[in-house]
N, C-alpha and C positions, 0 to 999 in steps of 0.2 A: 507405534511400531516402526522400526528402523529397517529398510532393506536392502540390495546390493542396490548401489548405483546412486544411493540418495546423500545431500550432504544436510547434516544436520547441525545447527547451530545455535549457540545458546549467546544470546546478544544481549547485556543489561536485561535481564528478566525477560528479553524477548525472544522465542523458540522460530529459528527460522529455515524454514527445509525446503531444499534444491531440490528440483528431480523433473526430467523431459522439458526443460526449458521453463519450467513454469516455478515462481518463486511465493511460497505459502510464506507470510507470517501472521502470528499470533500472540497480541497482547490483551493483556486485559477480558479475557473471554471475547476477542472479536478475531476473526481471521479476513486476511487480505489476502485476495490469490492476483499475483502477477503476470501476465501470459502476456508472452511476447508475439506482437501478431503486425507483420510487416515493418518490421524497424522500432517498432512503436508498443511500449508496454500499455498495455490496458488494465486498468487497478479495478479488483472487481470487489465488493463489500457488501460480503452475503447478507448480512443482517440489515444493513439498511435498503438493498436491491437497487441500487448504484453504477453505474458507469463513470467513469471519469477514464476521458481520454488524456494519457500525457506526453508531450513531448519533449525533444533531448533538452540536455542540460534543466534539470529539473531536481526540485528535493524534496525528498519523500519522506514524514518522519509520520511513524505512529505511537501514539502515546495516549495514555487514560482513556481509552477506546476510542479514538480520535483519530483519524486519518488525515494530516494536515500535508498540503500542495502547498509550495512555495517557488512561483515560476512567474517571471516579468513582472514582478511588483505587485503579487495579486495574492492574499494568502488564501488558499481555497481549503473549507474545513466542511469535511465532510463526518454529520453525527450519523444517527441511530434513524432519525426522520426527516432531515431537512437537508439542504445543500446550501452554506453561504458560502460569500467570494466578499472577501473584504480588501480594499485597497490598503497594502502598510508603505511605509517606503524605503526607497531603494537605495 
């Protein structure tokens, strides 16, 4: 459901809707909600009950259910049950 005030976007197969500050996306049967809280987005990943704190200059890509961080040389993938952080480089 679409309502006044919401932006809704359809990005490479991914559904991504704006609204109160807070940025839902959804691929692959997984949703990301983004909520921005003191400068600072907090990626929240209901299904795996997750926190990842991130900050600026940081890149966010989610793919195959997959929530991948890519920030200071550090790919941080976050699945279904576990949290790795793997060094790639820079």
């Amino acid at each position: 459901m679409v309502t006044s005030g919401m932006l809704v976007k359809v990005i490479g197969g991914m559904l991504v809707m704006a609204t109160d500050g807070r940025l839902v996306m959804v691929t692959g049967g997984m949703p990301v909600l983004v909520v921005m809280t003191g400068g600072l987005p907090v990626l929240v990943v209901s299904k795996a009950n997750l926190l990842v704190l991130a900050t600026s200059g940081i890149l966010v890509v989610v793919t195959g259910g997959r929530l991948v961080i890519v920030t200071g040389g550090l790919l941080v993938v976050v699945t279904y049950s576990m949290l790795v952080v793997e060094r790639v480089a820079c």
